[in-house]
C-alpha positions as CSV (number, residue, x, y, z in Angstrom):
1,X,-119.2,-48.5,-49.7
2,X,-119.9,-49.6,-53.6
3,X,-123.1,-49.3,-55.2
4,X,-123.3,-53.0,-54.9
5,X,-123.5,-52.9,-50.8
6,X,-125.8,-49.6,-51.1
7,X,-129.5,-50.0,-49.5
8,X,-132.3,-48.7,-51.2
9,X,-133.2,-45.0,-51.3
10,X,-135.7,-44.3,-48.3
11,X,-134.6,-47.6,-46.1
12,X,-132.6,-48.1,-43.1
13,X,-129.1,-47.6,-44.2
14,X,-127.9,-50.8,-42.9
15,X,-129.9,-53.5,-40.3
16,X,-127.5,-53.3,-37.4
17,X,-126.9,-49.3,-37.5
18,X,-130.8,-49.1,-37.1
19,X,-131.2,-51.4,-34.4
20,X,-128.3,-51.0,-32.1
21,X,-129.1,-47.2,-30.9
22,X,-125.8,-47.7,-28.8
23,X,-123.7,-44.4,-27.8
24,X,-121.2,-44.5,-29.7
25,X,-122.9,-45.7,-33.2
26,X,-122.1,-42.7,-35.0
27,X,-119.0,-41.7,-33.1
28,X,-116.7,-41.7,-36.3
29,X,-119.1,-40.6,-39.1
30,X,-120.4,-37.6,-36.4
31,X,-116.5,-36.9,-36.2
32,X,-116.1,-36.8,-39.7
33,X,-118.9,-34.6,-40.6
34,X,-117.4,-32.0,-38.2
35,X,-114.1,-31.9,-39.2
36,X,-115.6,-31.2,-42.8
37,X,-117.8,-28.6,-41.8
38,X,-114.9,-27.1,-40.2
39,X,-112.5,-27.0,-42.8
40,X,-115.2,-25.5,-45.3
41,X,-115.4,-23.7,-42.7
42,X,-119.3,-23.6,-41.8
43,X,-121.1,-23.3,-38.3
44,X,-123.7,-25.8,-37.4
45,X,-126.6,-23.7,-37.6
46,X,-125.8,-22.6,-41.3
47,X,-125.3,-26.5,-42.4
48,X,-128.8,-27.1,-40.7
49,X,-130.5,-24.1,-42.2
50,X,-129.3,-25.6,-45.9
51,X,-129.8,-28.9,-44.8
52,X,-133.4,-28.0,-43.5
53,X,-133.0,-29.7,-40.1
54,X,-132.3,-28.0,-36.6
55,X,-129.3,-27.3,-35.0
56,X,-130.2,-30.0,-32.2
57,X,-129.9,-32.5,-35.2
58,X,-126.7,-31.5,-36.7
59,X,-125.5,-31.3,-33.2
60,X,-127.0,-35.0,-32.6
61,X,-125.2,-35.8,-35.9
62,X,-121.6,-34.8,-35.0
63,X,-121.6,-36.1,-31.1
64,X,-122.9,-39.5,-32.3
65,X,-125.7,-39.3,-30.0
66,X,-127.9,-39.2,-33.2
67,X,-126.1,-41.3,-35.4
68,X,-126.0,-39.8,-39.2
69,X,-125.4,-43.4,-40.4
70,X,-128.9,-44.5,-39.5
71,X,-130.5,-41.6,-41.3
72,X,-132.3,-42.4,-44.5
73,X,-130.5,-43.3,-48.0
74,X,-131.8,-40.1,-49.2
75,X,-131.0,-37.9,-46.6
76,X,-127.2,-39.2,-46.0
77,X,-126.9,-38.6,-49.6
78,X,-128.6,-35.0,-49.6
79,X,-125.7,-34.5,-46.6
80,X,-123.4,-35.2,-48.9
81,X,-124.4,-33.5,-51.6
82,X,-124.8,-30.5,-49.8
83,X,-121.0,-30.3,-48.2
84,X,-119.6,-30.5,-51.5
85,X,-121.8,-27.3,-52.9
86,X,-121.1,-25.8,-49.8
87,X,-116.5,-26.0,-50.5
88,X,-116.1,-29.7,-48.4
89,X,-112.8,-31.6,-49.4
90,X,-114.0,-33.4,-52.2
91,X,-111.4,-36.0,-50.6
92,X,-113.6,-35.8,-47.4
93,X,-116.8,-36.6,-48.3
94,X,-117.0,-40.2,-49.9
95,X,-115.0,-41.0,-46.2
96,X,-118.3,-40.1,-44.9
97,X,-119.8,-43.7,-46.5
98,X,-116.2,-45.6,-45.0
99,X,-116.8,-44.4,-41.3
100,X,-120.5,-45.4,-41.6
101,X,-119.6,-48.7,-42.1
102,X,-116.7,-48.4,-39.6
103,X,-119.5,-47.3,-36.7
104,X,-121.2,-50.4,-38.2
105,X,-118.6,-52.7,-36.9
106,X,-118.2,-50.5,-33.4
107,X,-122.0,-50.8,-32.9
108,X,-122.9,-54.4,-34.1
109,X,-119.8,-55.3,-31.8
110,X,-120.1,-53.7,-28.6
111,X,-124.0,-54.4,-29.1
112,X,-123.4,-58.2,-29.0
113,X,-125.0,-60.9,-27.0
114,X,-125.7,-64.7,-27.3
115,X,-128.2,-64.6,-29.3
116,X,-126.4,-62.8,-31.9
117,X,-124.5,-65.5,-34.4
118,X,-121.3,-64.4,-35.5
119,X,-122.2,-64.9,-39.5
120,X,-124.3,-61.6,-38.9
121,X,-121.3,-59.7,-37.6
122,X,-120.5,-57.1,-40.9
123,X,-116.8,-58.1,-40.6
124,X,-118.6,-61.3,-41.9
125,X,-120.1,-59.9,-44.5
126,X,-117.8,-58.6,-47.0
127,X,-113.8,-57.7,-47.4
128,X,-112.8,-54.3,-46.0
129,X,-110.2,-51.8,-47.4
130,X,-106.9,-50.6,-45.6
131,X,-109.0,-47.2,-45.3
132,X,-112.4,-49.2,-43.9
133,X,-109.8,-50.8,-41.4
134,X,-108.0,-47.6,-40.2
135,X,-111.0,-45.9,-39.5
136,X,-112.2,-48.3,-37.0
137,X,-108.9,-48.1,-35.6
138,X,-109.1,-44.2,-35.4
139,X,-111.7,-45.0,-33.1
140,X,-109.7,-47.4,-31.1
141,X,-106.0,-45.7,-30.9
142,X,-106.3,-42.3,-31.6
143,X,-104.5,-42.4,-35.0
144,X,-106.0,-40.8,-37.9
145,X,-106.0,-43.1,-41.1
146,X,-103.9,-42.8,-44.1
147,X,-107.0,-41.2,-46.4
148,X,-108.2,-38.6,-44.1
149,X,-106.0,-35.4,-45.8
150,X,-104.3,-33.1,-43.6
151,X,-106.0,-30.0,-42.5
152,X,-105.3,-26.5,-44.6
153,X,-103.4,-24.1,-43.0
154,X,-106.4,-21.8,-42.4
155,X,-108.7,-24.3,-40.7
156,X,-109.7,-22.1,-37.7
157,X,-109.1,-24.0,-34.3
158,X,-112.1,-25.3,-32.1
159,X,-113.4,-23.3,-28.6
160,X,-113.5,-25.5,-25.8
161,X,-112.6,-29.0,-25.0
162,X,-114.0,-30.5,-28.2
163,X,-113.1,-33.7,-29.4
164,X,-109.8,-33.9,-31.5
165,X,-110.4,-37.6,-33.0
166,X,-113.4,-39.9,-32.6
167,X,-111.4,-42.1,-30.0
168,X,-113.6,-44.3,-27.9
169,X,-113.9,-44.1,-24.3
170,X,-111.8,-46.5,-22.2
171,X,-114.2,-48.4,-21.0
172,X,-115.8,-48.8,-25.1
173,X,-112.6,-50.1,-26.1
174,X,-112.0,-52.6,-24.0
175,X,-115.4,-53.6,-24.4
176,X,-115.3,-53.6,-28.2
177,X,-111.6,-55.8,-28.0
178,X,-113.3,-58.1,-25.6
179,X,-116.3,-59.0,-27.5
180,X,-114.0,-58.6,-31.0
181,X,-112.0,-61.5,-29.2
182,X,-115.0,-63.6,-28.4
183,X,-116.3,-63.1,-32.1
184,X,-112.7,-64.2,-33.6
185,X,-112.8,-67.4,-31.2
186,X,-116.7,-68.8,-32.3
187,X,-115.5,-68.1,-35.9
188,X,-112.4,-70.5,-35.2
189,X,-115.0,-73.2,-34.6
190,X,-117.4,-72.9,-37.6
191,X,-114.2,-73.7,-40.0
192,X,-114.9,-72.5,-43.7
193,X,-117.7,-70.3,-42.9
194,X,-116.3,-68.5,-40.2
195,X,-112.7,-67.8,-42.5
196,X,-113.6,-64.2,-43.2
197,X,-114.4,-63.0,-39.9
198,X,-111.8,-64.8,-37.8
199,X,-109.3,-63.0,-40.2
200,X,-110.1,-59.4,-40.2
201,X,-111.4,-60.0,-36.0
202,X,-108.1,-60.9,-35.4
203,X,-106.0,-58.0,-37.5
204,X,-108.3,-55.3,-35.6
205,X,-107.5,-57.0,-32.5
206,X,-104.0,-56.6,-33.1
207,X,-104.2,-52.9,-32.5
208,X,-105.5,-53.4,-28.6
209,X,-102.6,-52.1,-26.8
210,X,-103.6,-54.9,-23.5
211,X,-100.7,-56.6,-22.3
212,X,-101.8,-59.6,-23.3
213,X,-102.8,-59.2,-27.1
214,X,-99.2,-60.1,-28.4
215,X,-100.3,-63.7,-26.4
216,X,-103.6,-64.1,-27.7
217,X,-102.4,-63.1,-31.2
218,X,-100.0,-66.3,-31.2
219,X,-102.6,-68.2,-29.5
220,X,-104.8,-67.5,-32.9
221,X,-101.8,-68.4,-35.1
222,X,-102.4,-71.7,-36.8
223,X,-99.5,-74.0,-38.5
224,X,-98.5,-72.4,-41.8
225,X,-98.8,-74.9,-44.6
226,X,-95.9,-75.3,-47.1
227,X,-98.0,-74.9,-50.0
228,X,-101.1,-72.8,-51.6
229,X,-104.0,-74.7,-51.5
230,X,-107.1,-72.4,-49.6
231,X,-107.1,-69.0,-50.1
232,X,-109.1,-68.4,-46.8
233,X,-106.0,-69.7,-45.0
234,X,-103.3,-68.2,-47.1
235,X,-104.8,-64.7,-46.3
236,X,-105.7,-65.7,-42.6
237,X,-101.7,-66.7,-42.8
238,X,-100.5,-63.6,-43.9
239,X,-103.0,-61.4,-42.0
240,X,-101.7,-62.9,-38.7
241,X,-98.0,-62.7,-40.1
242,X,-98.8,-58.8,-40.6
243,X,-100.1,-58.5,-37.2
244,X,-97.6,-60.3,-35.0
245,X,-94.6,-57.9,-37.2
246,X,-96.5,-55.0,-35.4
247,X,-95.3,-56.7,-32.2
248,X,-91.4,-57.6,-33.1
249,X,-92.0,-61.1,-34.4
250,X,-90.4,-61.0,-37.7
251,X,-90.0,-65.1,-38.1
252,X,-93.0,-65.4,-39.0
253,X,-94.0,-62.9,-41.7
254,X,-90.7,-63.9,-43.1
255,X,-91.9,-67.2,-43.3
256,X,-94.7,-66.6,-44.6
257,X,-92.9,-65.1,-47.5
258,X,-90.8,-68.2,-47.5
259,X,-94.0,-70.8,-47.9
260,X,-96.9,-68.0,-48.5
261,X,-95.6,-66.9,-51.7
262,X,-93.6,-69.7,-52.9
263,X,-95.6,-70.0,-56.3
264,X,-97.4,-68.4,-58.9
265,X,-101.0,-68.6,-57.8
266,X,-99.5,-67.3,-54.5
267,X,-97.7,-64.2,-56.0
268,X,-100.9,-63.3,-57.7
269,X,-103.0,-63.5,-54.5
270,X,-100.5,-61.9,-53.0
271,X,-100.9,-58.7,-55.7
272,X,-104.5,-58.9,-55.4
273,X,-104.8,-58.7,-52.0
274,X,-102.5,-55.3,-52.2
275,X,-104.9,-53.9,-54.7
276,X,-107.8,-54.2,-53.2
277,X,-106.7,-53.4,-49.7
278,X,-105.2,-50.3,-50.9
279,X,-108.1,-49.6,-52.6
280,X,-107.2,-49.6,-56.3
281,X,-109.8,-52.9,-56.9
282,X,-113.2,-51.1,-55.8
283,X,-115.2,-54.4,-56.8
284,X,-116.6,-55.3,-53.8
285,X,-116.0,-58.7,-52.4
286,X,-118.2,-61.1,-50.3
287,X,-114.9,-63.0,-49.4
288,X,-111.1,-63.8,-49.8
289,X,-111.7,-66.1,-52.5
290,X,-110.8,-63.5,-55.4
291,X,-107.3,-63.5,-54.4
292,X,-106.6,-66.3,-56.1
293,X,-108.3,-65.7,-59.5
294,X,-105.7,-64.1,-62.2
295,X,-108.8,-63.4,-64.2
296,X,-110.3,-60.7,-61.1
297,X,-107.1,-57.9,-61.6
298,X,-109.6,-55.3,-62.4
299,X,-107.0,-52.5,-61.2
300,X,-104.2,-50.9,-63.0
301,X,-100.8,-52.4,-62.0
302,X,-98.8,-48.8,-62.3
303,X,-101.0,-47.5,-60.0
304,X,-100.1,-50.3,-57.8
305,X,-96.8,-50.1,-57.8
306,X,-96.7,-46.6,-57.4
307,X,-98.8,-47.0,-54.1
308,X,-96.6,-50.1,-53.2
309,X,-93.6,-47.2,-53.7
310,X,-94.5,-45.6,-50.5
311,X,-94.3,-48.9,-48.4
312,X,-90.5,-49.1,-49.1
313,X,-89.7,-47.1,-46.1
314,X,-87.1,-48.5,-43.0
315,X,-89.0,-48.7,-40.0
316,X,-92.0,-50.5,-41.1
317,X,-92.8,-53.4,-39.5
318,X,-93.8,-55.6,-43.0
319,X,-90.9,-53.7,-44.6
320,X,-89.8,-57.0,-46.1
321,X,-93.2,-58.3,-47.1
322,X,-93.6,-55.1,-48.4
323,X,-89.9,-55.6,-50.6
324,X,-91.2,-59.1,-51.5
325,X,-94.3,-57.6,-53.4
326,X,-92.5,-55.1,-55.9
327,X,-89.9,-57.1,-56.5
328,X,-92.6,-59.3,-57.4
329,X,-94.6,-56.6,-59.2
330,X,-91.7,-55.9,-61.2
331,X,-91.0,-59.5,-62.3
332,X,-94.3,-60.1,-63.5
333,X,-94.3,-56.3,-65.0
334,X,-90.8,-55.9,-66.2
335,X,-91.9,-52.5,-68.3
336,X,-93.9,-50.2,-65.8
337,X,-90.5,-48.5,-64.8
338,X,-89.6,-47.8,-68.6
339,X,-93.1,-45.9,-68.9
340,X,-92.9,-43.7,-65.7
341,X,-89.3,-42.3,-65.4
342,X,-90.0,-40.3,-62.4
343,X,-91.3,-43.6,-60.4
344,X,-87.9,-45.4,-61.4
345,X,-86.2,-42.9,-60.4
346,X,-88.1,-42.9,-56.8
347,X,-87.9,-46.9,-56.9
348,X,-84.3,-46.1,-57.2
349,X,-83.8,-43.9,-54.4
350,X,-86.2,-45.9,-52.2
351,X,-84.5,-49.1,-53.0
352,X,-80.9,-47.5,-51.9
353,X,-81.9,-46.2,-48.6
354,X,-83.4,-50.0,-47.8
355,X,-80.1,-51.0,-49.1
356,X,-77.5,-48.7,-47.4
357,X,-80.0,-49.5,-43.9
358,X,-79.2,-52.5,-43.6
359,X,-81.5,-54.7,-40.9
360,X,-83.2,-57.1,-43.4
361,X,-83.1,-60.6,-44.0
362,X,-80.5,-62.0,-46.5
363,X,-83.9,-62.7,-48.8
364,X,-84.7,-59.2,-48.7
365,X,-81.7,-58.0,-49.2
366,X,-80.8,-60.4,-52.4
367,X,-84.4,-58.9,-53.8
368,X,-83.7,-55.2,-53.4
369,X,-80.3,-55.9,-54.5
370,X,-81.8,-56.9,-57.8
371,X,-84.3,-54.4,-57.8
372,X,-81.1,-51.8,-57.2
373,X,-79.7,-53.9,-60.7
374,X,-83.2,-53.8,-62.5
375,X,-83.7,-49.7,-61.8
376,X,-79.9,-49.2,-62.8
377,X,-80.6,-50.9,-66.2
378,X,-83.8,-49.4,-67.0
C-alpha cells in the first residue's frame, strides 16, 4: 500500500476491514506474520512481551480470528517496526501491508449483500499489483506468490497440524468465487464506472478451479475492437485474453496481440501496464486510465526488461504475449542490451530455448527470430 492509500495514524486501517469482523479477515496477514516470526525465528510469547500485548493477541493475530489488519495505524506500524529490529526478512515485512489489503478484498467479498453497491468493493477502488493479486490467490489455491522469498535452510519446522499457507476453507472459496462472480456481473451493467472492477473480478475469478469457470470466463469476453480507442476496454481485453490462456485458449490472447497492440499508444499501454503490475511503477492508481499516458512512465525501463527476462520461459501460458512485450521493449529501447552485457547475454540464451522449442505462432516466432538477430548484433 503507498503512502497515498495510507489512513491516518490512530484510525481504522481501512472501512471494510473494521466492519466486516468475518473469520477469515485476517487469514493472510495472520499467516504472514507467522511465517516471519518463524523464520527470525521467535516464539509468540517473546513477540508479545516486545510488542507489549498478550500471547492471546498475537495468537488472535496469526489465526485471523483477531485480524492484525484492523489494528490501529500506529500499532500495525509498531508490528512492523518491531520484526525488523527483532532479524524479520526485510523482504517480508512490507508484504505485511500487501496481504492486508488482500484480506480486504476476502472480507469486503464474502461479507457482501444487497445493500452493498459494487463501487464500494476495494477491487473498485484502485489498480492492484501482480504481488496484491497473488496473495489473494494464495488464499484461494494454495500457491504461494512470486514475492514471498523462500524459506532459509534453518527455518525450524512447526509441531502439530499447523497451517502451511493461508488457504481458505472450501466452503470460503466457493463463497468468495460466487459472490466475486456476482460483483463482475453488476459491474457489466454500470458501463464506464464499473470498468475497473469487472476487470480485475473477472482475472481473480479465473483462478476458481469449478468446472464451469472456463464457461463463464467466455461468457464475460466482449468483442475485441480492431483499434485503441478506451483504455478501460483495451486492458479489460487483455486481462480476459490473459485469463482464458490459463485455460488452453490461445486464439484469443494472440489476437489480442494482433488488434491490442497494433499501434503506438497501444505498445505504450501495453509497457505500462507491465510496469506497474510487476511493481516497478509504485504510483498508485485510481484506474486503468494511465496506461495510456506516455508522459506517466515513472519506472526505469532496464529494470523492466530485466523483470520481463524471466517471463521468456516455454510453458507459460502468455508466453507469446510475454515475447510480444520485449520485442517491443527493445524496439522502443534499442540500447538497454549494449549497457547490461550480462542481460544480453541472458536475453540471448532465453530467446534460443523459445526458438529451438518450437510451439509458437508464426508471429512469435518471426519476433524472437529478430530478437535472436538484435542480441547477435549487439
Amino acid at each position: 500500500m503507498t503512502s497515498a492509500q495510507r489512513p491516518l495514524p490512530g484510525r481504522s486501517r481501512t472501512g471494510s476491514q473494521s466492519s466486516c469482523p468475518h473469520p477469515q479477515a485476517g487469514a493472510i496477514t495472520g499467516h504472514l506474520l507467522k511465517t516471519i516470526r518463524e523464520r527470525i525465528p521467535l516464539t509468540q510469547r517473546r513477540l508479545a512481551e516486545l510488542l507489549g500485548v498478550d500471547i492471546t493477541t498475537v495468537q488472535g493475530w496469526e489465526s485471523g480470528r483477531r485480524p492484525l489488519p484492523s489494528v490501529s495505524f500506529t500499532q500495525f506500524q509498531a508490528v512492523r517496526r518491531q520484526l525488523l529490529r527483532c532479524g524479520a526478512d526485510a523482504r517480508l515485512v512490507p508484504l505485511l501491508e500487501v496481504a492486508s489489503q488482500a484480506d480486504a478484498v476476502i472480507a469486503h467479498t464474502l461479507a457482501l449483500s444487497s445493500q452493498r453497491r459494487p463501487v464500494e468493493h476495494p477491487l473498485a477502488q484502485w489498480v492492484y499489483t501482480r504481488t496484491a493479486a497473488h496473495m489473494i490467490v494464495w488464499a484461494l489455491t494454495d500457491i504461494p506468490p512470486a514475492a514471498l522469498p523462500p524459506a532459509p535452510p534453518r527455518t525450524s519446522s512447526r509441531r502439530g497440524p499447523a497451517p502451511k499457507s493461508p488457504l481458505l476453507p472450501t466452503a470460503e472459496r466457493q463463497a468468495f468465487f460466487s459472490h466475486l462472480r456476482r460483483c463482475a456481473e453488476e459491474a457489466d451493467r454500470l458501463g464506464e464506472s464499473g470498468a475497473l472492477l469487472r476487470r480485475q473480478a473477472v482475472y481473480l475469478c479465473s483462478y476458481d478451479r469449478a468446472a464451469d469457470t472456463h464457461a463463464w470466463l467466455a461468457h464475460m469476453r466482449r468483442p475485441m475492437k480492431l483499434s485503441f480507442s478506451s483504455t478501460s476496454e483495451w486492458s479489460e481485453a487483455r486481462s480476459l485474453a490473459t485469463s482464458l490462456a490459463r485455460y488452453g485458449e490461445r486464439d484469443v490472447l494472440r489476437a489480442f496481440i494482433d488488434h491490442g497492440t497494433s499501434d503506438d499508444s497501444a505498445e505504450v499501454a501495453n509497457l505500462n501496464y507491465w510496469a506497474y503490475w510487476l511493481g516497478l511503477d509504485r504510483c498508485p492508481r485510481a484506474d486503468d486510465s494511465f496506461m495510456a499516458a506516455a508522459s506517466s512512465q515513472c519506472w526505469d525501463a532496464g529494470g523492466l526488461l530485466r523483470a520481463l527476462a524471466t517471463r521468456l520461459s516455454p510453458g507459460l501460458a502468455c508466453i507469446e504475449l510475454n515475447v510480444h512485450t520485449v520485442w517491443a521493449m527493445l524496439a522502443a529501447h534499442p540500447r538497454l542490451t549494449a549497457a547490461d552485457p550480462r542481460l544480453s547475454a541472458d536475453l540471448a540464451n532465453r530467446v534460443g530455448v523459445l526458438l529451438d522449442d518450437g510451439g509458437t505462432s508464426s508471429r512469435a516466432r518471426r519476433e524472437l527470430e529478430q530478437l535472436h538477430y538484435g542480441l547477435r548484433m549487439a
